[in-house]
N, C-alpha and C positions, 0 to 999 in steps of 0.2 A: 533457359528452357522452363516453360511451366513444370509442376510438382503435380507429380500422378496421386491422386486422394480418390480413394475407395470407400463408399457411404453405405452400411448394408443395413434394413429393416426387415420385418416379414411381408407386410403387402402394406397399400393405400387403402385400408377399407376405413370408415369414416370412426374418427377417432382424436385424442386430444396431442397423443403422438405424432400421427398421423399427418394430424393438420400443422404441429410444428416441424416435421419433417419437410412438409411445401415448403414453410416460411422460411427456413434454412436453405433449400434449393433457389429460391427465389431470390435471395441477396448474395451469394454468391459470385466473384469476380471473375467470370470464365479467360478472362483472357489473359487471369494470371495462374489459372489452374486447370488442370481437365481432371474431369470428375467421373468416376464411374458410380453410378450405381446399382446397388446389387437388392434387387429383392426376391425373396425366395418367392412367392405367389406373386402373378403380375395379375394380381385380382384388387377391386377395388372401387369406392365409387369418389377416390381423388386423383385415379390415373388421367384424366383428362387435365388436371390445374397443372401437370410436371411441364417444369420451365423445358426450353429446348436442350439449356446448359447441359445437364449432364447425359451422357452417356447410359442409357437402362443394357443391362447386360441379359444376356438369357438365362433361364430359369435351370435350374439342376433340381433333376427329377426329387433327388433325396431330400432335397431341403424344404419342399412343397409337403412333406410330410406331418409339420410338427406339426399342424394343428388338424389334422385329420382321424375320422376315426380310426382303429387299430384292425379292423376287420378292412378297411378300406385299402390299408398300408399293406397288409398280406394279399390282397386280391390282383395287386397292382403288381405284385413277386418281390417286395423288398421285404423279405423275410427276416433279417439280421435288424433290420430298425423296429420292424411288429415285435418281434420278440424280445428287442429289448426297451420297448416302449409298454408292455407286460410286467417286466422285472420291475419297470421304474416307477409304475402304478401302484403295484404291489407294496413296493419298498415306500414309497410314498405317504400310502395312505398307512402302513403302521407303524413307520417315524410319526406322524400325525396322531398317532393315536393313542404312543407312549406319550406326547408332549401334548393331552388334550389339545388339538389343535381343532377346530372346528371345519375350518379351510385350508385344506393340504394343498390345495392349486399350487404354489408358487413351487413346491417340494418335487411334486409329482414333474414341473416343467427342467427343474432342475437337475434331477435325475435321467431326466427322458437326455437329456443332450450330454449327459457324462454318459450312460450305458449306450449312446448309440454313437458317439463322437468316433472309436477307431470305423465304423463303417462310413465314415463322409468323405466326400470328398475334396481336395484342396484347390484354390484357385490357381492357376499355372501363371499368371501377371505380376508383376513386382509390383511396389507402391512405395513411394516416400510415407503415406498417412494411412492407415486404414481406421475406421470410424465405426463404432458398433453404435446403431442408433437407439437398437432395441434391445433390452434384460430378456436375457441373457448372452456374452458376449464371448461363447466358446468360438464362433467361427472367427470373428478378427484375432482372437487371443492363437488357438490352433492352426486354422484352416487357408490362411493367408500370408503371404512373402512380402512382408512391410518394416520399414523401417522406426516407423514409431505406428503404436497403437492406443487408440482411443476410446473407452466405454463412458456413454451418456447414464444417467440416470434420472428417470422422471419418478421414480416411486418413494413413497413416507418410508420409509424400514422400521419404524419403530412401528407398526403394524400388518407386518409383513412376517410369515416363520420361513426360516430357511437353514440348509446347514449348512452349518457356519465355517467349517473346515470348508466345505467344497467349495463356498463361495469366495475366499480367502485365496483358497487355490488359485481360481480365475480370474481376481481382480491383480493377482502379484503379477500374470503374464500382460499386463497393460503397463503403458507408459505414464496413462496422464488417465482421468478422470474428472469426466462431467457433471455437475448437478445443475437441474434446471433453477434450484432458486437456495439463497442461504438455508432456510430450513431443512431443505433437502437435503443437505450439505452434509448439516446438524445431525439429524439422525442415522445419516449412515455413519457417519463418524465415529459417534455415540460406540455401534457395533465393530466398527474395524478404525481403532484411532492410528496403527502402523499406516494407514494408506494416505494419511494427511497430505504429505507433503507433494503429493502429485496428484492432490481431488481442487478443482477448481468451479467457480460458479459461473456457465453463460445462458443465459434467461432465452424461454424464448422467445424467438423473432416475431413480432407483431406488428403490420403497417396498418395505423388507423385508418389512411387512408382508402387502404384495399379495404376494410372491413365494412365504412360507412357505403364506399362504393356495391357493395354487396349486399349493404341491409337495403339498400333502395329497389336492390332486381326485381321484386315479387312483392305480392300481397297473400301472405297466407290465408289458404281455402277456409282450411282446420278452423281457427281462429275468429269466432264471430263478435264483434262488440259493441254491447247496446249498455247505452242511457245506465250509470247505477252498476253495474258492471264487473267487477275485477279480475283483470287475467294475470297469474300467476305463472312462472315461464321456469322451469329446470332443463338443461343440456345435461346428457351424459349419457354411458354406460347401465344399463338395468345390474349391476351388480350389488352385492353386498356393501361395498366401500362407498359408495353413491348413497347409501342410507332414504332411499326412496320410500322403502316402508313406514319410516316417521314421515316419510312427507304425507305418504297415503293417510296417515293417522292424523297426522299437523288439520289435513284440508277437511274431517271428519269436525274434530274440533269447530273449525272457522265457519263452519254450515253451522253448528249447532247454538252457537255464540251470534248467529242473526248475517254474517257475512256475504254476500253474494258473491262468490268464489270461482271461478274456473282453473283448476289447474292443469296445464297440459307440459308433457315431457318427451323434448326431441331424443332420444336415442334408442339404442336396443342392445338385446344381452340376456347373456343366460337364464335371467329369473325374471324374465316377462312371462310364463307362465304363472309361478308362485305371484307376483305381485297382481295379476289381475283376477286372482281367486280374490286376494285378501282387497282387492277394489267392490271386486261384487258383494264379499262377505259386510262390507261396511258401505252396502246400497249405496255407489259413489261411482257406477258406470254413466252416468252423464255431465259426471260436475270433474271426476280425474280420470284424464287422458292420453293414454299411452299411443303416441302420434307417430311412433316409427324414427327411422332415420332419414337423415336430412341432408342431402351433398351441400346444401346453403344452410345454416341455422339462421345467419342473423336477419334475415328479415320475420323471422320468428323473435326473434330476439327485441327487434326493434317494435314488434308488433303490442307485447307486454305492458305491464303495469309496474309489475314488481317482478327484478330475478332473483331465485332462491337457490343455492348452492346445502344439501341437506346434507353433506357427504362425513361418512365416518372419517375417512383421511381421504388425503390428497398427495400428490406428490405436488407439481403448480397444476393447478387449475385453468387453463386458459380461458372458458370461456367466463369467468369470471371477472375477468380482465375484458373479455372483450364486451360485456353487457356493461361497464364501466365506460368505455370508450363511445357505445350508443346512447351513454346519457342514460342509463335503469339506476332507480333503486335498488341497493342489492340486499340481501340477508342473506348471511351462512353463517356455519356452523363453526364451533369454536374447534377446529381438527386442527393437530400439533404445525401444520403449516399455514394455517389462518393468518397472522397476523406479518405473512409476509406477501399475503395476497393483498389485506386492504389494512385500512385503520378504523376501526372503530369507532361510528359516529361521526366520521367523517366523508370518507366516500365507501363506506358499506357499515350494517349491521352486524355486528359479530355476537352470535347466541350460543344456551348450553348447548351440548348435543345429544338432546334430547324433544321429543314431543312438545312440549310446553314450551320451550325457548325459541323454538320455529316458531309456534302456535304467537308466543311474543311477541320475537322479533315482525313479524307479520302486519300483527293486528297495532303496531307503534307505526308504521310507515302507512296504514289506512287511516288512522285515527288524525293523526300530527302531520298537515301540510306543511308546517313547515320545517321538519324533519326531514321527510320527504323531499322536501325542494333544495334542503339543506344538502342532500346528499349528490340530486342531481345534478348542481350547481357545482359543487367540488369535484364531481369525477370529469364536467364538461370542461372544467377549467385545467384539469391537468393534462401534464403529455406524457401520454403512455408508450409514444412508441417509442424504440430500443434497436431501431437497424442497426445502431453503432455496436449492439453483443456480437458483430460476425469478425469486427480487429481482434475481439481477445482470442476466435478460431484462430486466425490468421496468423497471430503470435504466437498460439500452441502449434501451430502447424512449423512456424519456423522458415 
């Protein structure tokens, strides 16, 4: 008999999760498993890539909540989750505030799923495997009738505040634990060394071949390239951890230093308002480019000159790896999981993280063709893909 395995995230909207979430559905052996999955929003714009393999299950109104506002979650009559998504804000932000914390987010989400947890509801289906793909993993840990339970982890923690009782809490109700890459491993570790002996690394799934197939589909509009030129290419989230702000400062620099610069960045997120004040405040609305999201990046990707990773942390960075696999130049930043994304000098750039180290690393891959070609040449020649990380599921699965 196939092994019932339940995979649950919040939705597909486009992301590095997200996108590793496909590549998981996608190497998957249907015909030795049936697979449900579970997402609380069936919103999204990588619902169309979902292989036929598993099973999408229907949405429960409750779980469609957690990322919604809090006046929205009361208008809709789920008063028990509004109100205790108040408590958890509250509580949140003055744990945040006793532990100077600057960014209470992760606190605030944390709480939100401990004070509204007795109002959820459970899944009534058994499972040999339930799979929690995304932080936080109250619902496979509580909410589900499985035999073993699994929580992924794609985030750095050693730049992350959380408390640490409550997290400790949720990680004891698991059987086994995920990190997408050694470092990642490393730093949750760091904070909870009890959980050792059931935290294991499987990378995620990458087919270079999908990827190349994909940088071919399109010629980006956005992207125009003349004679003299250089397009500069970032993926990601507009958040804090993306350190977009030094990029915005990096590409200020690189105009000012004689550089013919375009910089443009596929993604979106909370502080695309703040960053494109601080673009206009440093007269940089036609030279960096806030281009929106992208259901395809890499033909964006392929379109570049140099790709720049600016990020304060990372958990893995996929598209770093995949600007790798289309043959880019890379530069990023020296963030506690850097050097388990590239090598240094060999097929990427690894700078301080700060201003001037971007601004460096940068202007050594314009200067130095054969640095540059050095680097090209090394990530063409390697093989990045990893379909074989889906046996080490396979054997936690059992």
């Amino acid at each position: 008999m196939k092994k019932k395995i339940l995979i649950t995230s919040f939705d597909l909207a486009i992301g590095g999760v997200e996108r590793s979430l496909i590549g998981l559905l996608n190497h998957i052996d249907y015909s030795q498993y049936e697979v449900d999955l579970m997402l609380f929003k069936h919103e999204g714009e990588f619902l169309p890539f979902l292989p036929a393999g598993p099973k999408l299950l229907p949405e429960l109104p409750l779980y469609t909540t957690f990322r919604m506002p809090i006046a929205q979650i009361a208008k809709e009559g789920h008063y028990p989750v509004a109100f205790s998504r108040i408590i958890a804000k509250y509580i949140g932000s003055i744990h945040g505030k006793l532990k100077s914390i600057d960014e209470p987010g992760y606190l605030v989400i944390q709480y939100g799923w401990e004070m509204a947890n007795p109002y959820l509801p459970k899944l009534n289906k058994e499972y040999d495997v339930a799979i929690g793909f995304l932080w936080p993993h109250h619902f496979v840990a509580e909410k589900v009738n499985a035999k073993k339970r699994i929580g992924w982890i794609h985030t750095d923690y050693s730049n992350i505040h959380l408390n640490r009782k409550l997290e400790t809490k949720m990680w004891n109700k698991l059987d086994n634990i995920v990190a997408v890459s050694e470092e990642c491993s490393n730093t949750f570790l760091n904070l909870f060394p009890d959980q050792k002996q059931k935290t294991m690394v499987i990378e995620n799934i990458l087919s270079p071949e999908f990827i190349r197939k994909q940088a071919d589909e399109n010629n980006p509009e956005e992207i125009k390239k003349t004679p003299g030129k250089i397009i500069l290419l970032t993926v990601g989230r507009l958040t804090h951890a993306k350190g977009l702000d030094h990029a915005i400062k990096a590409c200020k620099e690189l105009l000012k230093a004689g550089y013919d610069v375009m910089w443009y960045v596929v993604g979106y997120g909370p502080l695309e308002a703040d960053l494109r004040e601080l673009i206009s405040q440093l007269d940089l609305t036609e030279r960096f480019l806030l281009i929106g999201k992208k259901t395809n990046p890499y033909p964006y990707i392929k379109a570049c000159d140099i790709y720049v990773q600016p990020s304060r942390y990372e958990g893995k960075a996929v598209t770093i790896r995949e600007a790798q696999i289309l043959g880019k130049p890379v530069v990023i930043t020296n963030f506690p999981t850097a050097k388990s994304q590239a090598t240094h000098g060999v097929d990427a750039l690894i700078t301080t993280q700060d201003v001037n180290g971007i601004v460096n690393g940068i202007e050594s891959l314009i200067n130095d063709d054969n640095l540059r070609n050095k680097l090209i040449s090394n990530a063409l020649s390697k093989d990045y893909g990893n379909e074989n990380e889906i046996e080490k599921l396979y054997n936690l699965i059992g």
